[in-house]
C-alpha positions, 0 to 999 in steps of 0.5 A: 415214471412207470418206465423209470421203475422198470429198469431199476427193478431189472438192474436190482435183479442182475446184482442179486445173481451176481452172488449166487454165481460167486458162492457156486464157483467157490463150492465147486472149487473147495469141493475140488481140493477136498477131492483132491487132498482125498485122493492124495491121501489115498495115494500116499496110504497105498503107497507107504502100505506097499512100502511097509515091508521094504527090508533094510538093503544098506548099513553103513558103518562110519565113525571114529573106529581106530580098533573096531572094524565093520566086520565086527559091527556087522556080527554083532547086529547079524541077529537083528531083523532088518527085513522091515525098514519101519519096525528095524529095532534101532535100541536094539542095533544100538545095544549089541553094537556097545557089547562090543569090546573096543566100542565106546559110544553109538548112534543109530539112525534110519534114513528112509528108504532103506538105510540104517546108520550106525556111528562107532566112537572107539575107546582109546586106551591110555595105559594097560591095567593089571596084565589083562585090561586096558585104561580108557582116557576117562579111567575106566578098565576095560577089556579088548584084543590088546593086539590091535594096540600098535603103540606102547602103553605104559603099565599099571598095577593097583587095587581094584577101584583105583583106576581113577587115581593112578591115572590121575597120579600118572599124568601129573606126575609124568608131565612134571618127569617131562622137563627132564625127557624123562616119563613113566613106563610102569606105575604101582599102586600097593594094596597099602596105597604106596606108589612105585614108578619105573621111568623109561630109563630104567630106574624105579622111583620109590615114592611111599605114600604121601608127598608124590609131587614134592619127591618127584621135585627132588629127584628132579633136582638132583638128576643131573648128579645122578645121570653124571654118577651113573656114567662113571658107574658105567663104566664099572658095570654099574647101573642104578637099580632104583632110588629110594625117595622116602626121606624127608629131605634126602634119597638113597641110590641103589645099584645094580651089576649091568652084566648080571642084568643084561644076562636075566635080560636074555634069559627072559627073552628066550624063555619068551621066545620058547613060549611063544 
């Protein structure tokens, strides 16, 4: 029996170690992760402040830019302090960029480590307004080099504010002339709100104030008599000056002499070339 509980004793004495050895090998390896994130966190704290006054090294311009031009986007951030990737301004870069003339929306963006993004979406002109601005899409006047336009734009004139309404007018209007080839290549708006069209043929359409798309209507659908009128004027030297479309159920024809035209044509071309 003595003999018996001698070993009992022992083997309870082994099981008892066996934790202690855990818990010891489970400390130092806890302790060697914490070491471990420490130092990591050392690392990378040295390595961002060595970072810290790294300067933007590239721009890059991309972006929908049919009339602006990375030269311009580069002038126009030339001020900003890109010395410093992490304190570049991107409001800053954002705001002169939209100072731009033709520009209409950016974004800015950095890329670590050293790069700034700049997306450019342009204006697009849809008409030219009072002589000296351009009609964006959205019917908002804005100015910009109208050289870089390389395509015709049709010209409005009206009050100020009115911008909206005579596109809206425009494009109604022009998709109904559409059925016929026929579209507007000059629209005014009077300071008493009544519309003047001139077509691309060259006939002015006097609308008056009310009724614009019912008078387009009727002009429509007497053009061809028109058309076939005007061939026998031409050859009369005739041509049709404009039409007068505010009557309640008729229009009036005004002619005009085709040789006197072609002559004030010419007279203003050279007095054109002479400027120039």
């Amino acid at each position: 029996m003595p003999k018996k509980q001698t070993v009992e004793k022992t083997e309870s004495k082994k099981f008892n170690q066996a934790p202690a050895w855990s818990f010891g090998l489970g400390l130092f390896f806890f302790v060697s992760v914490l070491f471990g994130l420490i130092a990591a966190s050392w690392w990378l704290s040295q390595h961002f402040l060595g970072q810290e006054n790294v300067p933007v090294s590239s721009v890059i311009v991309a972006g929908e830019m049919p009339y602006s031009q990375r030269n311009d986007v580069m002038q126009a951030i030339d001020d900003v302090d890109l010395g410093n990737f992490f304190t570049v301004d991107v409001d800053e870069v954002q705001e002169k960029v939209l100072a731009l003339p033709w520009v209409y929306s950016v974004a800015v963006r950095k890329h670590w480590p050293d790069e700034l993004k700049i997306y450019v979406v342009d204006q697009t002109p849809v008409a030219l307004w009072n002589g000296d601005f351009l009609l964006n899409q959205f019917g908002k006047a804005f100015q910009a080099d109208i050289a870089r336009v390389y395509h015709p734009l049709p010209k409005f004139y009206g009050p100020e504010g009115s911008e909206q309404m005579a596109l809206d007018n425009y494009s109604n209007l022009n998709a109904l002339l559409d059925y016929k080839a026929l579209s507007i290549d000059e629209l005014v708006l009077t300071e008493r709100y009544s519309w003047q069209l001139t077509l691309n043929d060259g006939i002015t359409l006097n609308l008056g104030r009310e009724e614009r798309v019912e008078r387009i209507q009727r002009f429509m659908d007497v053009y061809s008599l028109i058309k076939a009128q005007i061939n026998t004027e031409k050859e009369q030297n005739q041509a049709v000056d404009y039409i007068d479309l505010r009557y309640d159920t008729g229009l009036a024809v005004g002619w005009k002499n085709i040789v006197e035209t072609t002559q004030q044509s010419n007279i203003n071309e050279q007095e054109k070339n002479l400027n120039v």
